[in-house]
MIGUDO-924385 format. One record per atom (N, C-alpha, C): residue number from 1; residue in one letter; x, y, z. Coordinates in pm, 1 decimal, always signed. Example, Ala and Ser with C-alpha at 12.3 -4.5 7.8 and 13.67 -1.06 7.14 Angstrom:
// residues 2
{site 1 "A" {+1319.0 -569.0 +780.0}},
{site 1 "A" {+1230.0 -450.0 +780.0}},
{site 1 "A" {+1320.0 -330.0 +780.0}},
{site 2 "S" {+1285.0 -225.0 +708.0}},
{site 2 "S" {+1367.0 -106.0 +714.0}},
{site 2 "S" {+1290.0 +3.0 +787.0}},
//
This chain:
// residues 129
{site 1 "X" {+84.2 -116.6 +0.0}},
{site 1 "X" {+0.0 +0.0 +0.0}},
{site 1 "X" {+89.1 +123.4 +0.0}},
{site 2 "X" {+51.1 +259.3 -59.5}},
{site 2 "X" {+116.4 +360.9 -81.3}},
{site 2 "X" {+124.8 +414.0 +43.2}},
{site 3 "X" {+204.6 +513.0 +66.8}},
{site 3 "X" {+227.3 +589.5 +160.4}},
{site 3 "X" {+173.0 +751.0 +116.2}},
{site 4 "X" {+123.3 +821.0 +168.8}},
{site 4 "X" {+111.8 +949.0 +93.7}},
{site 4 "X" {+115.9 +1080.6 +239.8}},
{site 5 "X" {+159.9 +1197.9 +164.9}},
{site 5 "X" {+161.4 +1310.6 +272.3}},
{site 5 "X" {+94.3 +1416.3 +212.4}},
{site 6 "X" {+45.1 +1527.4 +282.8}},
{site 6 "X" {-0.4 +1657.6 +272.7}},
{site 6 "X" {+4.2 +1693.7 +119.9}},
{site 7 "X" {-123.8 +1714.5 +74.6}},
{site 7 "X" {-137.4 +1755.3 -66.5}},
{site 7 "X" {-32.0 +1895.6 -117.0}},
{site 8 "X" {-43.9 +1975.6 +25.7}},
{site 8 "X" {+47.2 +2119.4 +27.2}},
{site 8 "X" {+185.6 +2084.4 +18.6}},
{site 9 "X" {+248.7 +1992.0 -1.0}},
{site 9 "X" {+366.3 +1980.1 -16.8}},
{site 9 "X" {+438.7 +1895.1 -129.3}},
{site 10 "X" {+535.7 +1931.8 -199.9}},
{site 10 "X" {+623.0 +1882.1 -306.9}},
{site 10 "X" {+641.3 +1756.2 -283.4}},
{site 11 "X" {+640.9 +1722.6 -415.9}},
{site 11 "X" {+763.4 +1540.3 -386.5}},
{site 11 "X" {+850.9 +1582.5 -370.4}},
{site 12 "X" {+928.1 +1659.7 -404.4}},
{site 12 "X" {+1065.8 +1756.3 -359.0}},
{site 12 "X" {+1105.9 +1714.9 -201.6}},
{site 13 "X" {+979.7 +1793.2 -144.9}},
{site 13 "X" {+993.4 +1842.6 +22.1}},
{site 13 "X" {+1000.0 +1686.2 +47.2}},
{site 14 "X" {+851.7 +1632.9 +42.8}},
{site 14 "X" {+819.8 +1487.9 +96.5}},
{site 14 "X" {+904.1 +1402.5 +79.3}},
{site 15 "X" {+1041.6 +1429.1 -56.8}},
{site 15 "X" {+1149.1 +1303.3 -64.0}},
{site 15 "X" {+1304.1 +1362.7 +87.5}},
{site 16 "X" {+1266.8 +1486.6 +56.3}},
{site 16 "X" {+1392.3 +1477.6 +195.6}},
{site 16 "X" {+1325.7 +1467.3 +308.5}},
{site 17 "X" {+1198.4 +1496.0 +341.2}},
{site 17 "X" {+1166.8 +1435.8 +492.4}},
{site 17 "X" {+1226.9 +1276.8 +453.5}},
{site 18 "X" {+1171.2 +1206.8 +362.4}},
{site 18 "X" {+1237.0 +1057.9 +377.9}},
{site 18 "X" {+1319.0 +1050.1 +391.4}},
{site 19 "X" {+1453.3 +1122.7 +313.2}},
{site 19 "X" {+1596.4 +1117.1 +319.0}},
{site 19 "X" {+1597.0 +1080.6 +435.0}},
{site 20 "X" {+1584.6 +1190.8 +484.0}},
{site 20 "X" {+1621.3 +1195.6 +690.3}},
{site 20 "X" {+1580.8 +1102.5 +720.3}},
{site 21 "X" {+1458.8 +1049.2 +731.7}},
{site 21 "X" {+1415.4 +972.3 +809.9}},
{site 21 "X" {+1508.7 +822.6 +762.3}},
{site 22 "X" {+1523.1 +817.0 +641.9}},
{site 22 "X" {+1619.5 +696.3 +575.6}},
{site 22 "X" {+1767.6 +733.0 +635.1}},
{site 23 "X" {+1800.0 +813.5 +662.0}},
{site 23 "X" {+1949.0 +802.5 +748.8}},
{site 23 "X" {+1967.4 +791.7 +889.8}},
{site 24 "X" {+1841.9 +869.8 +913.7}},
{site 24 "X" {+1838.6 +792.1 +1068.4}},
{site 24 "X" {+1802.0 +645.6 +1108.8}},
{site 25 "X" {+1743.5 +581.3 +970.2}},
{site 25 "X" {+1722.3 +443.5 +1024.5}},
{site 25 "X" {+1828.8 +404.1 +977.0}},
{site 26 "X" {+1964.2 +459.7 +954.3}},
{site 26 "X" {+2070.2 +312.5 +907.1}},
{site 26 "X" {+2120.6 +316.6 +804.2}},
{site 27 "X" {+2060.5 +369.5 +702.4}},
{site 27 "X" {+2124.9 +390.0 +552.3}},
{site 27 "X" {+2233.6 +431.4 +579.9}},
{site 28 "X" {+2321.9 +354.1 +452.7}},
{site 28 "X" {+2480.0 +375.5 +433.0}},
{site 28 "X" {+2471.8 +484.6 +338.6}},
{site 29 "X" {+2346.1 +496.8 +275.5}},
{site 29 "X" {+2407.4 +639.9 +97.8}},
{site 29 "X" {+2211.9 +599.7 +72.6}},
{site 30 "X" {+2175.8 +751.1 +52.4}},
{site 30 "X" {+2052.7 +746.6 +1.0}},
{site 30 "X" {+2061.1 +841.9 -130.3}},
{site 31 "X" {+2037.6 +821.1 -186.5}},
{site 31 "X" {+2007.6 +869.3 -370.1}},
{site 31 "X" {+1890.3 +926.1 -419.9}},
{site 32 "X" {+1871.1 +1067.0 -426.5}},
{site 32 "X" {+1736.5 +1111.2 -462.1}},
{site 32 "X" {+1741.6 +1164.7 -640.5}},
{site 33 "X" {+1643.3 +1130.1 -741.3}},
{site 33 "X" {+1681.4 +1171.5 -833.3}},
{site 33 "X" {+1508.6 +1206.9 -902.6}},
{site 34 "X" {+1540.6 +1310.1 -958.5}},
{site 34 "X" {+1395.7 +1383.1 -1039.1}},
{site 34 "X" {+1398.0 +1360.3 -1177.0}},
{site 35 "X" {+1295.8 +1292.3 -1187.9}},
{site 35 "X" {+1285.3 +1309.2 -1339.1}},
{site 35 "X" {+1112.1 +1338.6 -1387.7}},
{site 36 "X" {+1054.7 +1421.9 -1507.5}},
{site 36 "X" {+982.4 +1421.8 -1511.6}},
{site 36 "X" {+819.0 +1442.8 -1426.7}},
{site 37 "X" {+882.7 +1527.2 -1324.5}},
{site 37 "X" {+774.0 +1534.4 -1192.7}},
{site 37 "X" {+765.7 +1419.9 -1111.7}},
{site 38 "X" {+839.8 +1324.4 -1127.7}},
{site 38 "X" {+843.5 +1195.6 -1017.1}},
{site 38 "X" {+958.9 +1205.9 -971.5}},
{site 39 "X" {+977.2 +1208.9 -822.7}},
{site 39 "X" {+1116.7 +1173.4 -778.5}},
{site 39 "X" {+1101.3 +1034.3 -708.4}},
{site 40 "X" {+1283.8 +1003.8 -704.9}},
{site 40 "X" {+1299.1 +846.8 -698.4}},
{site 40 "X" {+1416.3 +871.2 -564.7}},
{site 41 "X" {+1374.4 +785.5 -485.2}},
{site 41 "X" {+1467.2 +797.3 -357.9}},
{site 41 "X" {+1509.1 +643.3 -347.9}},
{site 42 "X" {+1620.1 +596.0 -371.9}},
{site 42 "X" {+1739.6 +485.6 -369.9}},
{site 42 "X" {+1761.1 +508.4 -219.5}},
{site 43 "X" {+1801.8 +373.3 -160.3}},
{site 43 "X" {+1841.4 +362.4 -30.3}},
{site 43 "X" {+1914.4 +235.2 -12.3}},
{site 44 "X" {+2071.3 +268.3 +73.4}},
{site 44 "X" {+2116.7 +120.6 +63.1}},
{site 44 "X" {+2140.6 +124.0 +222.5}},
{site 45 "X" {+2104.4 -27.2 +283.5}},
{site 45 "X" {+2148.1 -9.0 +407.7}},
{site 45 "X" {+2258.3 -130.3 +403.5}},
{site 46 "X" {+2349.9 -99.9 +477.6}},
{site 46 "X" {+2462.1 -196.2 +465.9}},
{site 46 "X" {+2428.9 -280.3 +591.1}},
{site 47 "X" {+2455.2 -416.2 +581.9}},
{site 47 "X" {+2396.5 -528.6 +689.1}},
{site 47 "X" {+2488.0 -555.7 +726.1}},
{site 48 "X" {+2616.6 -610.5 +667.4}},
{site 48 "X" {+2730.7 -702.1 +687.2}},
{site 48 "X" {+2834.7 -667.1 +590.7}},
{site 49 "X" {+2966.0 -657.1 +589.8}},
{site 49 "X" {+3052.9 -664.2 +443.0}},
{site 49 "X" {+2985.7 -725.6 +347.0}},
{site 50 "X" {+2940.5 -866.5 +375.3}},
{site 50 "X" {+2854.7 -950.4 +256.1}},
{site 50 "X" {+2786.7 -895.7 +210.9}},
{site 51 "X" {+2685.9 -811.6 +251.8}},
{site 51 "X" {+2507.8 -809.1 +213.5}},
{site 51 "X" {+2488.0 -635.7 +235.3}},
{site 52 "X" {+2378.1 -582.0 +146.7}},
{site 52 "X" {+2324.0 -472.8 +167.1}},
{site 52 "X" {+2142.9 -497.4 +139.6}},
{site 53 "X" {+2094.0 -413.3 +233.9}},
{site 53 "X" {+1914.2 -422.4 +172.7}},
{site 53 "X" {+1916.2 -292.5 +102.3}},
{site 54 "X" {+1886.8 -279.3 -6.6}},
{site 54 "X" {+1845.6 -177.7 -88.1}},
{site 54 "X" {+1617.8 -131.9 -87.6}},
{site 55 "X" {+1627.7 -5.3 -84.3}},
{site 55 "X" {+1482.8 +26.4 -92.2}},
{site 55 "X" {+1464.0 +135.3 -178.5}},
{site 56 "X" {+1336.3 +135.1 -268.5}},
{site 56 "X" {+1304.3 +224.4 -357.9}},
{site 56 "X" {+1204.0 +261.9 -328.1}},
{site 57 "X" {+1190.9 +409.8 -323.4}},
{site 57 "X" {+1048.8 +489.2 -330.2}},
{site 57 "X" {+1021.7 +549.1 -452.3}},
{site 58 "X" {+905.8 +615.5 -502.0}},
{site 58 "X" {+878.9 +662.2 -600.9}},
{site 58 "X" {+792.0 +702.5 -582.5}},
{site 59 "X" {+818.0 +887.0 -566.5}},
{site 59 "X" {+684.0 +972.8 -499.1}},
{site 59 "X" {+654.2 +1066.1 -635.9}},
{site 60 "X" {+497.8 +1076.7 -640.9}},
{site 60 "X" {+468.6 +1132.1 -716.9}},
{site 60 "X" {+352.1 +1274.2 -669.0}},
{site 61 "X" {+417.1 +1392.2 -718.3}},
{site 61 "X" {+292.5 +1490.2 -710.8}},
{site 61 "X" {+213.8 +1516.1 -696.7}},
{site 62 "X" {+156.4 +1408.9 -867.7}},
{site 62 "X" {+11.1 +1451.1 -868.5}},
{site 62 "X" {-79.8 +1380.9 -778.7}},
{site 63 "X" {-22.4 +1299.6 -696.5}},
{site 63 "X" {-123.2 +1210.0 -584.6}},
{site 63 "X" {-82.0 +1184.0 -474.2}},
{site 64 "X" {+81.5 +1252.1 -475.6}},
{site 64 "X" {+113.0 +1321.5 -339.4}},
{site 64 "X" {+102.7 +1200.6 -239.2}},
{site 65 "X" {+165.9 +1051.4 -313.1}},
{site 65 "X" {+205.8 +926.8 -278.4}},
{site 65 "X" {+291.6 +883.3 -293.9}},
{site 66 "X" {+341.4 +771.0 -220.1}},
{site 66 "X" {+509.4 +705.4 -251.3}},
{site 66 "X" {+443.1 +594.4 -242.8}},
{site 67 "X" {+511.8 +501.2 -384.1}},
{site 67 "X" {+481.1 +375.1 -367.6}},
{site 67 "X" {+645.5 +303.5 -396.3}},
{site 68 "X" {+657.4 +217.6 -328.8}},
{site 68 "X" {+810.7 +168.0 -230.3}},
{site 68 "X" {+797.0 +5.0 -302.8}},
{site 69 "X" {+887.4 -58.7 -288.4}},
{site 69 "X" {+953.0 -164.4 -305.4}},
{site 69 "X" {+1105.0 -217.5 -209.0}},
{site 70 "X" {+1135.3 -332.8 -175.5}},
{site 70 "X" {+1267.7 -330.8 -95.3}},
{site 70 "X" {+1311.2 -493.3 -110.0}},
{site 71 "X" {+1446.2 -504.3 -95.2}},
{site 71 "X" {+1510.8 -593.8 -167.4}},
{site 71 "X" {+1611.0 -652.6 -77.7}},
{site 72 "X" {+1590.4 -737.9 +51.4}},
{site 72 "X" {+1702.2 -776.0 +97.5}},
{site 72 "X" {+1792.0 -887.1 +86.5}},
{site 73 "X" {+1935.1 -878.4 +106.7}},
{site 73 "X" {+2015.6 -1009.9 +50.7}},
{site 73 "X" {+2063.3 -1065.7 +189.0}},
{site 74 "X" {+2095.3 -1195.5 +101.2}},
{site 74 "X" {+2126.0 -1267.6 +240.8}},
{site 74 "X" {+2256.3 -1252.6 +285.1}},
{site 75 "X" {+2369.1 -1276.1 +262.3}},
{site 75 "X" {+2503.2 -1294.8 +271.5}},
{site 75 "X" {+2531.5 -1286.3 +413.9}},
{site 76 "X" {+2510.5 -1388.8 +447.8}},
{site 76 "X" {+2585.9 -1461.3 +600.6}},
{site 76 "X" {+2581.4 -1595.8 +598.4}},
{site 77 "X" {+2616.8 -1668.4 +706.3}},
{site 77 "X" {+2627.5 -1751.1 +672.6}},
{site 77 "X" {+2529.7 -1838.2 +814.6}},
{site 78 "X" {+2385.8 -1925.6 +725.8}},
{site 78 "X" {+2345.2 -2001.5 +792.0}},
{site 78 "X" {+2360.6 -2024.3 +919.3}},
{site 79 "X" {+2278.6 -2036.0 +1037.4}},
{site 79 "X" {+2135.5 -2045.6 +1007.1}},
{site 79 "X" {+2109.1 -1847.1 +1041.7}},
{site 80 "X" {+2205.4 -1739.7 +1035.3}},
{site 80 "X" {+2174.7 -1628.3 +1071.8}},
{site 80 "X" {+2046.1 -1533.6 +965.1}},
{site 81 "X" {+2103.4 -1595.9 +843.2}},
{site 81 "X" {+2077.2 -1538.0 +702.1}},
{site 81 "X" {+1971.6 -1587.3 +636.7}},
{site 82 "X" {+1852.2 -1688.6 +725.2}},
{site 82 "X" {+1739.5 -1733.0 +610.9}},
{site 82 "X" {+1646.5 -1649.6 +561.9}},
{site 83 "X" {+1553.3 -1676.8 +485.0}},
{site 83 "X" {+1437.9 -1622.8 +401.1}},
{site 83 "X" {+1358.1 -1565.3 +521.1}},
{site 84 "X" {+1343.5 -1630.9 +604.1}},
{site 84 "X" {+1230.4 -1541.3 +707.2}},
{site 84 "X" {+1333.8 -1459.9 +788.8}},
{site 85 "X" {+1480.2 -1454.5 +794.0}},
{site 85 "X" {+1486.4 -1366.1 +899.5}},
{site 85 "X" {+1535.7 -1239.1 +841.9}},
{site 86 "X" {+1566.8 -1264.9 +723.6}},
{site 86 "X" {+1585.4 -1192.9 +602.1}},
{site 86 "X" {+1474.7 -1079.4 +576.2}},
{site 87 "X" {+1377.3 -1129.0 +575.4}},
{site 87 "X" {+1246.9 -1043.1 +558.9}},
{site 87 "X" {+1200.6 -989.9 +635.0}},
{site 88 "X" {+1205.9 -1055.2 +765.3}},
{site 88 "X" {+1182.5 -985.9 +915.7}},
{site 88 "X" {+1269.8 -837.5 +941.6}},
{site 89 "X" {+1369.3 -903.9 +932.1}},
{site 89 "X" {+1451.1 -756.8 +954.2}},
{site 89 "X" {+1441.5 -661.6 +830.8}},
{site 90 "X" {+1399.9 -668.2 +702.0}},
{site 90 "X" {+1368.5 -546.0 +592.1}},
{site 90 "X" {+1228.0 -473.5 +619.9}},
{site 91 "X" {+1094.4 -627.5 +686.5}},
{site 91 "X" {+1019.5 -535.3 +719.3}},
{site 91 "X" {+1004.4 -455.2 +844.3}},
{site 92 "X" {+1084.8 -517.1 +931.8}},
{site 92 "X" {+1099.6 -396.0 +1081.5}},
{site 92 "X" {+1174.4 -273.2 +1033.7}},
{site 93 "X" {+1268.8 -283.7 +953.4}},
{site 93 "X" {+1323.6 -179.3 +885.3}},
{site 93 "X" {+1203.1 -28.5 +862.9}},
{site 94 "X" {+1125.2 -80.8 +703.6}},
{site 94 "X" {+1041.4 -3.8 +682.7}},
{site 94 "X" {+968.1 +29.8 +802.5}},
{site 95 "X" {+892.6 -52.7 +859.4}},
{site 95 "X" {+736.0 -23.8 +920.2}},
{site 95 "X" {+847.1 +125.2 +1031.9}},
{site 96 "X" {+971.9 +86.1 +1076.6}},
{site 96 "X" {+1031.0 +208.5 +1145.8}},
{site 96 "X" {+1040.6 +324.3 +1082.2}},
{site 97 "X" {+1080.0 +329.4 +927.3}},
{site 97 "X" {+1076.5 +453.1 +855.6}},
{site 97 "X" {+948.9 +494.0 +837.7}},
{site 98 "X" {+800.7 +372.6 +823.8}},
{site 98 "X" {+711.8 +436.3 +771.8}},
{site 98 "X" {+640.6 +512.2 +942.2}},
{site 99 "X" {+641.7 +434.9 +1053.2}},
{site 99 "X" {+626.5 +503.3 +1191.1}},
{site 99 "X" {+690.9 +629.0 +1192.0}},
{site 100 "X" {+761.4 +642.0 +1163.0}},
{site 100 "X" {+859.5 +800.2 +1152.6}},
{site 100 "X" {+776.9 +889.8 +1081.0}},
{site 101 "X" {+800.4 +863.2 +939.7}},
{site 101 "X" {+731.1 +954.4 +886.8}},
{site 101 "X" {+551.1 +1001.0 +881.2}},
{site 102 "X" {+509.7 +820.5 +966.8}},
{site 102 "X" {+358.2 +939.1 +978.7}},
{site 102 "X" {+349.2 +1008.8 +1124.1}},
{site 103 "X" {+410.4 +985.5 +1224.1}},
{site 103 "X" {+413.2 +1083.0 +1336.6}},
{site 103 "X" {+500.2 +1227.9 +1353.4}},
{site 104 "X" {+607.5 +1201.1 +1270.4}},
{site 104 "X" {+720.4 +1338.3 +1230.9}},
{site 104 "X" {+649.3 +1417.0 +1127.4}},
{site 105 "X" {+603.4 +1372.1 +1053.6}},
{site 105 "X" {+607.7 +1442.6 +959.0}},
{site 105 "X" {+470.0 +1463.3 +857.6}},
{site 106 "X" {+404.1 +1401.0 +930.7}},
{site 106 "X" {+236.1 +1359.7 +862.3}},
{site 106 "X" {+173.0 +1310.2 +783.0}},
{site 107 "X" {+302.7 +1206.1 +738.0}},
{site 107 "X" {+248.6 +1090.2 +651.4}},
{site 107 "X" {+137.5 +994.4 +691.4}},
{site 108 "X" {+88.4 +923.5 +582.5}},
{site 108 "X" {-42.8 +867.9 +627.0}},
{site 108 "X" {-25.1 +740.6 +505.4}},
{site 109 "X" {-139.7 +630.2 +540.0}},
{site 109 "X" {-176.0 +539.9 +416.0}},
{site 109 "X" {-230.8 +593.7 +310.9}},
{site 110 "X" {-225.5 +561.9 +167.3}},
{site 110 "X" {-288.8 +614.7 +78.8}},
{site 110 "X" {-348.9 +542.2 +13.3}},
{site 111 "X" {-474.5 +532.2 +105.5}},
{site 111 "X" {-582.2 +430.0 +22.9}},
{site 111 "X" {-671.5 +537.5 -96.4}},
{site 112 "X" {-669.7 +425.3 -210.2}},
{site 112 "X" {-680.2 +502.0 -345.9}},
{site 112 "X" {-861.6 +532.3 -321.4}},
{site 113 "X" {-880.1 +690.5 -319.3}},
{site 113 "X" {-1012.9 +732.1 -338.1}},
{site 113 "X" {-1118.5 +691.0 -393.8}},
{site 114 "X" {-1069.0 +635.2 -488.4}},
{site 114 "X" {-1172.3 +571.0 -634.1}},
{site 114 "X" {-1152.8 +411.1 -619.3}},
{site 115 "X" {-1137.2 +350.4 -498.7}},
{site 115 "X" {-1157.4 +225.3 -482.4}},
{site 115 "X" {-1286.5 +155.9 -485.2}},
{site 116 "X" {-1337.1 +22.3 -485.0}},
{site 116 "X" {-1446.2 -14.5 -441.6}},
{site 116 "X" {-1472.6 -35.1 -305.0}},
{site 117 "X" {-1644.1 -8.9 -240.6}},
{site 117 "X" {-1618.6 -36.9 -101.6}},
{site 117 "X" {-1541.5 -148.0 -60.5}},
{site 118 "X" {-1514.7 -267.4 -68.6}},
{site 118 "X" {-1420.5 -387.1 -19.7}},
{site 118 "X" {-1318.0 -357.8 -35.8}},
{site 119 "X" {-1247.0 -277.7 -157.3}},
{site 119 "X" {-1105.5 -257.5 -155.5}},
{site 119 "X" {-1089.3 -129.2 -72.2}},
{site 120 "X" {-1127.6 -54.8 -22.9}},
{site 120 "X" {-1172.4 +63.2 +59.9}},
{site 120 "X" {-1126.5 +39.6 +200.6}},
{site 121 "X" {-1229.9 -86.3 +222.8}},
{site 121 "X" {-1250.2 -101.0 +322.6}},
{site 121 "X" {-1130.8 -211.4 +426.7}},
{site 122 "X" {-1081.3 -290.9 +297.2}},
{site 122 "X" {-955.0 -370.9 +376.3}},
{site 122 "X" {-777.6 -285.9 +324.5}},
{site 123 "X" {-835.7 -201.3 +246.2}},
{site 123 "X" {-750.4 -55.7 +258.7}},
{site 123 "X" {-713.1 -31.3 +399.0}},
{site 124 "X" {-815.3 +41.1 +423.8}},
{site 124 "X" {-823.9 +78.5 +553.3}},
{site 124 "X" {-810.1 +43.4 +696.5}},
{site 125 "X" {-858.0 -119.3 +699.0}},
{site 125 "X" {-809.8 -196.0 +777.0}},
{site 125 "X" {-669.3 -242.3 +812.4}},
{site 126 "X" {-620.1 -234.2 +697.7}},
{site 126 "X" {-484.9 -308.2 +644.8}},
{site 126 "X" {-379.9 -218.0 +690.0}},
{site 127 "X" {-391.0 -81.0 +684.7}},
{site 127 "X" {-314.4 +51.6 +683.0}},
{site 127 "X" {-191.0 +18.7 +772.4}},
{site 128 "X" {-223.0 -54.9 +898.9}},
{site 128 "X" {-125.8 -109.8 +997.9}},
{site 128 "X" {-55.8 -169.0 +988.3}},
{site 129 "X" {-30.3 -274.7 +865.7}},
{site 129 "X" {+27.0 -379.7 +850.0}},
{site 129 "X" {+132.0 -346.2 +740.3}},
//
C-alpha cells in the first residue's frame, strides 16, 4: 500500500523528509533523483561486508504518494541469514521509517479514493500492517 503526505507539499519536500528519516534508520548512501515530476529515492542499508538491503520509493505529485519496493540479501552464513529472517529484519526496517514519517512528519496510508467499497474497506483496515 502507498504511503502518501499533505497535498500542500512537493515530492521535492516529501522526498527529503524521507531522506532523513532513511538516514536515521541506518542507511549507508541514500540517492534522490527527479525526473519528469516523479522523484525516486534509492536507499542502501549496509547489513554485513557480505550483504546490503536496498529500498526504492517513487513519490509522485500529482497524488502526493510514494509507492516503495525493498530488496534484501542474504550474505551470512546459515542459520543467521534465512528467508524469514531476512524479511523480518527489511520489514521492521520499513514499518520504522514508515512510523517516523507518519508521526514526524504527517504521513499517512494512501488508500486510493476511487476504490471499491471492499477494496476501501480492507484498505483501511490493512493501513497497519
Amino acid at each position: 500500500m502507498p504511503w502518501g503526505w499533505e497535498a500542500s507539499k512537493s515530492a521535492a519536500s516529501a522526498a527529503e523528509d524521507l531522506r532523513k528519516v532513511l538516514k536515521k534508520s541506518g542507511a549507508s548512501s541514500v540517492r534522490v533523483e527527479t525526473q519528469a515530476g516523479v522523484v525516486r529515492v534509492l536507499a542502501t542499508f549496509d547489513v554485513n561486508p557480505f550483504a546490503h538491503d536496498d529500498a526504492e520509493f517513487v513519490l509522485t505529485s500529482s497524488t502526493s504518494t510514494a509507492a516503495f519496493r525493498a530488496a534484501a540479501s542474504m550474505g551470512a552464513v546459515w542459520p543467521f541469514s534465512d528467508n524469514e529472517h531476512v524479511q523480518a529484519r527489511n520489514k521492521k526496517r520499513l514499518l520504522k521509517v514508515r512510523a517516523t514519517l507518519f508521526s514526524k512528519y504527517g504521513w499517512s496510508c494512501a488508500c486510493p479514493p476511487d476504490a471499491n467499497p471492499f477494496a476501501a474497506a480492507k484498505c483501511a483496515l490493512t493501513c497497519d500492517y
